[in-house]
N, C-alpha and C positions, 0 to 999 in steps of 0.2 A: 756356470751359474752366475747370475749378475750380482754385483756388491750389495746390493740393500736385500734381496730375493731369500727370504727363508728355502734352507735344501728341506728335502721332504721329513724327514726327521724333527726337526725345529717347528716344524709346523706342525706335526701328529703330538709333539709335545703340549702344544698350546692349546689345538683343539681337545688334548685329552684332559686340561687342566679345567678349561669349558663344561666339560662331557660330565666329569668329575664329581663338578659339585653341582651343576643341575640335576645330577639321580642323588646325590645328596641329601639335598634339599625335598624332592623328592619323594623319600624315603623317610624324612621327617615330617613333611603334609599327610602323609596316610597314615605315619604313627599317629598324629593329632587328632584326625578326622575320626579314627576309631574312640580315642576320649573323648572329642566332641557327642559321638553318638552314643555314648553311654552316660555322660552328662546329661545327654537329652532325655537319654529315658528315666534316668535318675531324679530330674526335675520334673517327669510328669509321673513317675512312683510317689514323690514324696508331696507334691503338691492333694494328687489324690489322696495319698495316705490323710495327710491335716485336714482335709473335708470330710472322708471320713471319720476322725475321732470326734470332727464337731457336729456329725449328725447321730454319733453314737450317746457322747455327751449330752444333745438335748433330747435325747429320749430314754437314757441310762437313770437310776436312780440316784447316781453318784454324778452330779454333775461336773464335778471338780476334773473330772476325764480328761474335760474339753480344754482343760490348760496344757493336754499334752502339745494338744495342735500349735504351741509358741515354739515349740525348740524345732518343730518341722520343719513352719514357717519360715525360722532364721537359717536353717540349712535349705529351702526350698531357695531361699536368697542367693545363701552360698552359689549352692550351684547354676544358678543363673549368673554369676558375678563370674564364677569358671566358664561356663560355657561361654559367654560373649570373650572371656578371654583367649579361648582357644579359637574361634571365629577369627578376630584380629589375626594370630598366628600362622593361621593356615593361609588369612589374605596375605599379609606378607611373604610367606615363602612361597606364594604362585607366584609375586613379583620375582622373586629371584630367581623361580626358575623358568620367567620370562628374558628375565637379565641375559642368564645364561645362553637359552634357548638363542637369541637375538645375536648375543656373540660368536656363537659358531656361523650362523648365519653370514654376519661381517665379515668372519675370517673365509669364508669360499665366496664371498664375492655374492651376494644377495641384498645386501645393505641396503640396493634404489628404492627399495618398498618400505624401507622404515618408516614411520608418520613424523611430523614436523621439517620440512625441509626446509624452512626460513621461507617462505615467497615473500612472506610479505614486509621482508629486511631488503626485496630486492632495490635497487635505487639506479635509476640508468645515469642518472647525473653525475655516481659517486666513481671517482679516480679510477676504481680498480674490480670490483666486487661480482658487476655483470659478467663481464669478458673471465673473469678467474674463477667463475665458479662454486664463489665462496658463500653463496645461497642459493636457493631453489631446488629442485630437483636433480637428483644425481651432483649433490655439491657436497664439498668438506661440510658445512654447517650440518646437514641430515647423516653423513660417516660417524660424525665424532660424538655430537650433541647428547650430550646424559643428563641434564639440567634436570630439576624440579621445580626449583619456584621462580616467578618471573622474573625479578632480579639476578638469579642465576643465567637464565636465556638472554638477557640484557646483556648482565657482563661478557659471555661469552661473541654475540656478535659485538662487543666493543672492543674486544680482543682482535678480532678478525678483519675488523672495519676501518682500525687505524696502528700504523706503528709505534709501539713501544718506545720511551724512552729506554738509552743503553744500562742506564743505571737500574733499569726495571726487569730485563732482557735476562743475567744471569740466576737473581732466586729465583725467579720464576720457574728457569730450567733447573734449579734444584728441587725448588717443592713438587714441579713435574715428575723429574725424574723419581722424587719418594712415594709419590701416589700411585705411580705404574706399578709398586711390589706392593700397596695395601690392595689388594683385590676384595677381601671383603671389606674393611672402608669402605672404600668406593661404591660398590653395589650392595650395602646396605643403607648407606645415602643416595643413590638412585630407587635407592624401594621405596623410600619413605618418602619419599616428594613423588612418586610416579601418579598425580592424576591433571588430567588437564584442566580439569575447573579452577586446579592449583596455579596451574601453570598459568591460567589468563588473570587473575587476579594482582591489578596490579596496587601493590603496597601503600600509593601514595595518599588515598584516605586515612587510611591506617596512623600512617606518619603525622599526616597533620592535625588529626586524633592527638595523637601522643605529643606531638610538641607544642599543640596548643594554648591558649592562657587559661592561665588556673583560677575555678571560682573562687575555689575558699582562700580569698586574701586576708579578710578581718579579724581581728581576733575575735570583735564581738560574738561572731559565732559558733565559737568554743564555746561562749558562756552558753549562749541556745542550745546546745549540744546538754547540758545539764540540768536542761528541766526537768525529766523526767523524776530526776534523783532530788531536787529540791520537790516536785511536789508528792513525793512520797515520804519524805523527810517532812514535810511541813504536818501531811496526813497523821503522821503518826505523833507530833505533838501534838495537834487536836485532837486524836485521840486520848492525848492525855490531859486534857481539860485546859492545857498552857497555852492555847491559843483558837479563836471562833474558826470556825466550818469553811467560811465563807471565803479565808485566805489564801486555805490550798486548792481552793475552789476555783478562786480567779486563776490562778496558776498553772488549774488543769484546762481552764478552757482559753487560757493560752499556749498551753503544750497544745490542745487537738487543733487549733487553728496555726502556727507552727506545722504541723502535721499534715493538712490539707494544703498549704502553702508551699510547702516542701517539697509536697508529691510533684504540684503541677513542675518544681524549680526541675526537678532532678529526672523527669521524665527522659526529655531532649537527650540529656547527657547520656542515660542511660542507652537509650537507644544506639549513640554513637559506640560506648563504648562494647557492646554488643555485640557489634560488624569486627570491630578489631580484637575483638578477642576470640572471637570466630578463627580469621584470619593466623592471629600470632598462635591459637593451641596447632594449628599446621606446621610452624617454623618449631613447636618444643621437641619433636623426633628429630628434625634435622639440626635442631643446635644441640641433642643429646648426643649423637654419635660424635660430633665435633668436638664437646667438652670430654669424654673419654678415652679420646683418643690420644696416643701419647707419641706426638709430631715431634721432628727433628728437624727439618727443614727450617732456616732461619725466617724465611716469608710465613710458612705455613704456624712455626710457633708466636710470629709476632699476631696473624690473623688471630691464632687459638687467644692469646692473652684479651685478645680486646674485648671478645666476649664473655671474660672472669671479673667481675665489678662489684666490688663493695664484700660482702660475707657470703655472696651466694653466685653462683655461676647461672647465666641466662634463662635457662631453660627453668630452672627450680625459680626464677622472678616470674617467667609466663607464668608457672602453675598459680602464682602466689594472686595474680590477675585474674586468673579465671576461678580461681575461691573467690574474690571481691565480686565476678560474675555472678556467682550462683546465689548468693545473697540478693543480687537485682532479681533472678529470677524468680526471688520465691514469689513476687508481685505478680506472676504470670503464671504460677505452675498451682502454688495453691493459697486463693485468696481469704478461704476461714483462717490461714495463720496470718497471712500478712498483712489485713485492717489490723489485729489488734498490737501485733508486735510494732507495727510504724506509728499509731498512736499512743501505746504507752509505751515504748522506746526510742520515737522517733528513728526506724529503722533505716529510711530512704538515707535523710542528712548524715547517720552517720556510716553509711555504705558510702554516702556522696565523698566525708570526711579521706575513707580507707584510701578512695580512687585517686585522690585528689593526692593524698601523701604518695602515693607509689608513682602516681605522674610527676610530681617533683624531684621524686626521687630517681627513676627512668625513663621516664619521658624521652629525653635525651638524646639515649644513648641506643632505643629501637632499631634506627636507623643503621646506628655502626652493628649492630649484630643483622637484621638483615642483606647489609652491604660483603659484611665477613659471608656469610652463609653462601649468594651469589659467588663472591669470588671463591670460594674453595672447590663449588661446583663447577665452574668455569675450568678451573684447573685441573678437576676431575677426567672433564671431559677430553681434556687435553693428551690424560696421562694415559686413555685408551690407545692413542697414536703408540706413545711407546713401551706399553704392554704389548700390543700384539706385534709389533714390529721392531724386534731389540735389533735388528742390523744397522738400523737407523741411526744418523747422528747428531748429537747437538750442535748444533754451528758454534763459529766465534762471532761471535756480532762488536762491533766497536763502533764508535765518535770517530768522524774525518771525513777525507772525502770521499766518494762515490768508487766502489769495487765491490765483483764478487767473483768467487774463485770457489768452482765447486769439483771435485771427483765424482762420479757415476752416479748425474744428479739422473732424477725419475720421478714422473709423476706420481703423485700419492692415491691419487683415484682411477687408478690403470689397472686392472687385474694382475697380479703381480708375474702372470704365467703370458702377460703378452710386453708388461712394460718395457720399452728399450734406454739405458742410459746413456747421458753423451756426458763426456768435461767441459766445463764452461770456464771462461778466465774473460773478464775487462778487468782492466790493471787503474785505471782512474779517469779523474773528468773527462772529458772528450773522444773517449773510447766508444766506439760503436761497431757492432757486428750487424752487416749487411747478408742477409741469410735468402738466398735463392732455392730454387728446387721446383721439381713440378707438383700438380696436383695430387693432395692426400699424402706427401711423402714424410709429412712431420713439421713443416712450417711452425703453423701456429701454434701445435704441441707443446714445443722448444719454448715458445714464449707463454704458453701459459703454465709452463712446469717450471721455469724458474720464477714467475710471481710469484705462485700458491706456495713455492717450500720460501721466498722472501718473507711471505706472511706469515707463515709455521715459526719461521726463525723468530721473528718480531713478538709472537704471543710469544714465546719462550717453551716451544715444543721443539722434537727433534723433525728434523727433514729428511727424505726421501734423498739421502746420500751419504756416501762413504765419508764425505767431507766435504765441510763449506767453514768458507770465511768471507764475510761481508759487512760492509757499514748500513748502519741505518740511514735507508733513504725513503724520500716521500715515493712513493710507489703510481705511476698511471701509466693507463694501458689505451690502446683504437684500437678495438679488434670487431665488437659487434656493434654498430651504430645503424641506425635505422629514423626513416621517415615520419613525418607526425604531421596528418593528414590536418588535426584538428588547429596544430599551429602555424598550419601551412609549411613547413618546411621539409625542404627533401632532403634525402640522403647524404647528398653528396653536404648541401648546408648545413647538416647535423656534424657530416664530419667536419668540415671548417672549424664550427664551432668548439667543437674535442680539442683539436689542434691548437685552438686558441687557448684552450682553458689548461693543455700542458706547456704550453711556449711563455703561459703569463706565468704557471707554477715554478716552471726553470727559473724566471729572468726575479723570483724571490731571493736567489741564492742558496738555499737549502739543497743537498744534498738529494739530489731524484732519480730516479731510473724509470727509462720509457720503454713500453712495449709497443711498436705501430707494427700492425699484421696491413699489409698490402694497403697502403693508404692511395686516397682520392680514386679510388675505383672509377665514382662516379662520371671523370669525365674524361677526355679523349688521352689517347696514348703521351701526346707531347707536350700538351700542361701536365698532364701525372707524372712525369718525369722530370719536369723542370719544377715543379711543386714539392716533390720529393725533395729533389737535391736542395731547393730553398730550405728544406722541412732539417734535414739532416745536418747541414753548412749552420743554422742557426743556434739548435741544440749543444753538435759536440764544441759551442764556446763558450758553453753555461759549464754550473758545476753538475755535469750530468754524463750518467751512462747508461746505452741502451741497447737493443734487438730492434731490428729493422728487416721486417721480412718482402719481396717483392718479384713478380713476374717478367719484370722489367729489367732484362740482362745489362744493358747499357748504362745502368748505374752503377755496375762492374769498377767503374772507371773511376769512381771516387777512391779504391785504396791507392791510387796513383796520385792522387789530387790530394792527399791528406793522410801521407803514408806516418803510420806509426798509430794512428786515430782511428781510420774506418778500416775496416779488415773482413773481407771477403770467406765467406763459407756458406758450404751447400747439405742437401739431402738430394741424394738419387737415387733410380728406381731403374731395372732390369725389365723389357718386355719379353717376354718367351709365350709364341702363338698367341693363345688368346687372355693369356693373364699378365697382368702385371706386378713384378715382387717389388716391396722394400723392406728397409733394413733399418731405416728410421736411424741411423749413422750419420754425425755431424763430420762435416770434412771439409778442407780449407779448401779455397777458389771457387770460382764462379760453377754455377751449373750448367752441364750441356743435353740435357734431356726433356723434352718435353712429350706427354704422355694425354694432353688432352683429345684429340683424334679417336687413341687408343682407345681413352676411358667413353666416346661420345659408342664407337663400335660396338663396345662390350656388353651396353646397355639396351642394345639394337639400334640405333640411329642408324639409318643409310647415309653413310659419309662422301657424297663423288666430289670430286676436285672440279671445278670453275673447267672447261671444257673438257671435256673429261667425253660426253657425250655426242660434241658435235662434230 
């Protein structure tokens, strides 16, 4: 059994833990769904019932009957107010037992089909990300990603996208490691952000909402706030003969002008705040499970604190914003109340007053709790790695120079029943492993299984190995480059340009590790070779260490040239009749196997040798 490889046991554990609480859940959607349907019939009993008494009522001699139909009514409510509640209920535990559904799924290797697989995070430009995998289809981004709100999918590709400081690298692996055992945490904040409308939404109106400038500067308009109460006060001395008609009069027909003024002021605003309050009652499920939860993690409790501000924690501030809402809406929902309450209470200015004090007051601080909500999620999704995969280990990541040093490293997107592990060791700057082998034998593999667990390390997940230690390095890779018809450039100047853009990254001095899979393909055997050993001779005298894979045996001869530096190691392959095995086994010195012929045959090509025929 390989080091990271759950034995069959370890695994029926986790799928049964899956299994579990998806019949669970389950079993508490059909307990619901049966309340739901008796709530229903309940509120079309009792609705009929109150219609009833009020057409009994107006044709009873007793009309007073018809006041039974009030207490109906107010249970006719009830039950409407339950029943939308057990709807809610039932919608969320089908998330969860989509949740579930989805995680077994994961765990037997189905995952490719998941929806969101980053495409459009792809960036061919970017150091590392094409070539590793780390978006698109069949990538870590669509294995791990549990996100709900767009800040959450942000942070998570900015995790992925760049490394970690080392000082960010360990809580990260604690509050990781604590989230992999809150299972319900976790997928009860994946339930409540699960819709994509959520998902595309992104924040930054919102923000600029909330931290925009505030109308009510003046004080003056405190006093405008107070007419109503002065000319009801005035009213009523002229009722008492102490003062003419005509003073509360002006007073009122400066309140109703006020009033129309106010409307037009506070439309705008209203409107605005409308879309974000929309937006934030989406963030009060996911900042409620956050504030109840009782985190240990020093990262995870300094997150949780930031969202605790003033006397009330986040979520109970949205609510207090969306009561300020519902007051704008009475202007929409029903306008026999709302002419007369906003002229003789001036209702708008002082809704405008409520909004304006709670933007002063949090305005601010939106931001930091959407940002908290993002990064927990982000973490979330992290801590799926080391939920389903406890073999897994946390690296030591450190400041210095360039090494990494792994035991029974393996690809993390390999079905675990074909993954092969190798050891990997560069010891510091100038170290380079030049990796031969024939076709399909694990080359590029090699080099893309130590990026993708470089970058697990860096977010502060565990890696696809028994052990690893490594410094943080800037990470760039040549492995897929291709032509651009519309920039006119080909291939081979695509890769030039790659090459330039890791040879200018080295010659920063920062800390790098290069991945080149078979470079300059593009041109003849004897520049690609002398190009090569240009490409390699350059590198190992920066602060850098790397994998150098190639078909080009004669490059053999650099561990001779730079002994202690570049260090020879292959992958080989067995032909037996018409198949060809490997073993995906990393092993020191050059390769002596070439299988291209083989693999041309296998496929039907008729292969004759150059006179062969004549």
């Amino acid at each position: 059994m390989e080091e990271t490889t759950l034995n069959n046991q370890e695994k029926a554990e986790i799928q049964e833990l899956y299994l579990s609480r998806q019949k669970k859940h389950e079993l508490e959607q059909k307990k619901i769904q049966r309340t739901s349907n008796i709530l229903s019939s309940l509120r079309l009993i009792t609705f009929l019932a109150a219609l009833g008494v009020l057409v009994w009522g107006s044709y009873s001699p007793h009309p007073y009957i018809s006041y039974l139909s009030i207490p109906l009514l107010v249970l006719f409510i009830v039950w409407i107010a339950l029943h939308l509640r057990a709807k809610r209920q039932i919608d969320f535990l089908g998330r969860l037992i989509y949740i579930n559904k989805t995680a077994l799924q994961r765990l037997d290797w189905g995952w490719t089909s998941f929806p969101g697989c980053g495409e459009s995070y792809l960036q061919p430009d970017h150091p590392y990300t094409t070539d590793l995998n780390i978006f698109g289809r069949g990538s870590l981004f669509q294995y791990i990603n549990s996100t709900g709100s767009f800040l959450g999918e942000q942070k998570l590709v900015e995790q992925l996208s760049r490394p970690g400081r080392v000082e960010e690298v360990g809580p990260r692996q604690e509050a990781v490691a604590e989230l992999a055992t809150r299972l319900d945490f976790r997928q009860y904040l994946q339930a409540e952000g699960m819709d994509p409308a959520f998902k595309s939404q992104d924040p930054e109106e919102v923000l600029t909402w909330a931290e925009g400038p505030l109308f009510w500067g003046r004080q003056w308009w405190n006093a405008v706030l107070f007419l109503p109460v002065a000319a009801a006060l005035f009213f009523g001395i002229a009722f008492l003969g102490l003062l003419p008609f005509w003073v509360p009069a002006i007073i009122l027909v400066v309140q109703v002008g006020v009033a129309f003024w106010g409307e037009n002021i506070v439309r705008e605003r209203f409107e605005e705040t409308g879309k974000a309050v929309r937006l934030l009652k989406r963030y009060t499920g996911l900042l409620g499970w956050i504030e109840k939860e009782s985190l240990q993690a020093p990262l995870l409790v300094e997150l949780q604190n930031k969202i605790f501000g003033g006397d009330f924690p986040a979520s109970r501030q949205v609510r207090v914003l969306a009561g300020i809402a519902d007051r704008i809406n009475l202007r929409y929902n029903n306008a026999l109340i709302y002419f007369p309450l906003n002229i003789g209470l001036l209702w708008d200015l002082w809704t405008l007053k409520k909004l304006e004090n709670w933007k002063k007051k949090w305005g601010q601080t939106v931001r930091q709790w959407f940002e908290v909500t993002g990064e927990i999620e982000s973490l979330s999704s992290l801590a799926v790695l080391a939920c389903d995969n406890p073999r897994w280990a946390y690296p030591s990541v450190s400041d210095g120079p360039p090494f990494i040093k792994a035991r029974a490293l393996g690809h993390p997107l390999i079905d675990p029943g074909e993954r092969v592990e190798n050891d990997l060791s560069l010891s510091g700057p100038g170290t380079v492993l030049l990796i031969t082998g024939s076709n399909m034998s694990g080359k590029s593999t090699l080099l893309r299984t130590t990026g993708i667990n470089l970058i697990l390390a860096y977010a502060g997940a565990p890696v696809c190995a028994a052990e690893m230690d490594c410094a943080i390095m800037q990470v760039y890779s040549k492995m897929q480059v291709q032509d651009n018809l519309e920039q006119r450039i080909s291939t081979f100047y695509a890769e030039l340009k790659r090459m330039k853009q890791i040879i200018d990254a080295a010659r920063e001095g920062e800390p790098l590790f290069f991945l080149l899979d078979e470079i300059f393909r593009g041109t003849n055997s004897r520049d690609r070779i002398l190009a090569t050993r240009t490409v390699i001779r350059q590198l190992k005298q920066m602060n850098t260490i790397g994998l150098v894979t190639t078909h080009d045996l004669e490059l053999g001869t650099l561990e001779k040239e730079h002994p202690g530096a570049v260090f020879n190691y292959h992958f080989s392959d067995e032909i037996r009749g018409d198949q060809i095995l490997f073993d995906y086994k990393l092993r020191p010195g050059i390769s002596r196997t070439t299988n291209a012929v083989a693999l041309m045959k296998m496929i039907g090509i008729d292969v004759t040798e150059e006179g062969e025929n004549n």
